[in-house]
N, C-alpha and C positions, 0 to 999 in steps of 0.2 A: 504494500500500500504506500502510495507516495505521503510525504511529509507534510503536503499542505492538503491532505485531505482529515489529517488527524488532526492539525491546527483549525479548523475549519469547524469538524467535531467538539473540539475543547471550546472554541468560543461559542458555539454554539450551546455545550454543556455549560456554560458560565454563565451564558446570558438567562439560563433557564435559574440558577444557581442551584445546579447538581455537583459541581465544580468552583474550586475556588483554586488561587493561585498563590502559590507563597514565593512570591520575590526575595525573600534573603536564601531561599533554599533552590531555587530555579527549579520549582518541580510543582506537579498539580495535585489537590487530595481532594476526593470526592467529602460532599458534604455531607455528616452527621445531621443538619439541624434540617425541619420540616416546616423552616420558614418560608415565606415569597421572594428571600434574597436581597428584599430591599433595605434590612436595619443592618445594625455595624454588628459586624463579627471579630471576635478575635479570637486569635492563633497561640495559645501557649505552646511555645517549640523546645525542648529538654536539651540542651547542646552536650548533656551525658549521652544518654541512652537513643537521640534523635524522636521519640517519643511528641506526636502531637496531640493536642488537645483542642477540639470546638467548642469557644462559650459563646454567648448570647444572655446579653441580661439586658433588661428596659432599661436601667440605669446607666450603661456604658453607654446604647446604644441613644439616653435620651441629653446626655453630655456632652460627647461627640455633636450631635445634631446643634445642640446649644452654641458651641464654639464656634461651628461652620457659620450659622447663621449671622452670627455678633462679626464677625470676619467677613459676611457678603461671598463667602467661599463654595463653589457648585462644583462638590466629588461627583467625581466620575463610578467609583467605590472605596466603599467607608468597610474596608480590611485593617485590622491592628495585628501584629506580631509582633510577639513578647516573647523573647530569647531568656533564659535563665537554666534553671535546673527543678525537674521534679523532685517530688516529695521521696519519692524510691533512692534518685540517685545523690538526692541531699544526704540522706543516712546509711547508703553507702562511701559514701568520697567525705 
């Protein structure tokens, strides 16, 4: 299969948000959440274990909105990743 048929797919899958894209990892991860795609998501990424996590809370997602707003700022997508370390590989390392 050619390569711009799979990129084609993923945006395709993103714009639906079945799919979502982690730019600090350069890689795609289907999506966890059974939302419409349209609130802020964010990505806790474990930089031990590579381990990610999909959250979604009204409160991130109604802060975010807040800033944009007070800023006159139109995201394109409201994706947050947050690099750190899980709760596993804190109490190991």
């Amino acid at each position: 299969m050619a390569p711009i048929t799979i990129y084609r797919a993923l945006d395709f899958l993103i714009e639906q948000g079945l799919v979502h894209r982690l730019a600090s990892r350069n890689t795609y991860i289907a999506s966890s959440s059974t939302s419409s795609g349209r609130g802020t998501t964010a990505f806790l990424i474990c930089d031990g274990c590579g381990d990610v996590n999909e959250v979604t809370s009204p409160d991130v997602a109604d802060t975010v909105l807040k800033v944009l707003q007070e800023r006159g700022y139109q995201p394109r997508t409201k994706i947050l990743e947050i690099t750190g370390r899980c709760a596993h590989c804190q109490d190991v390392h």
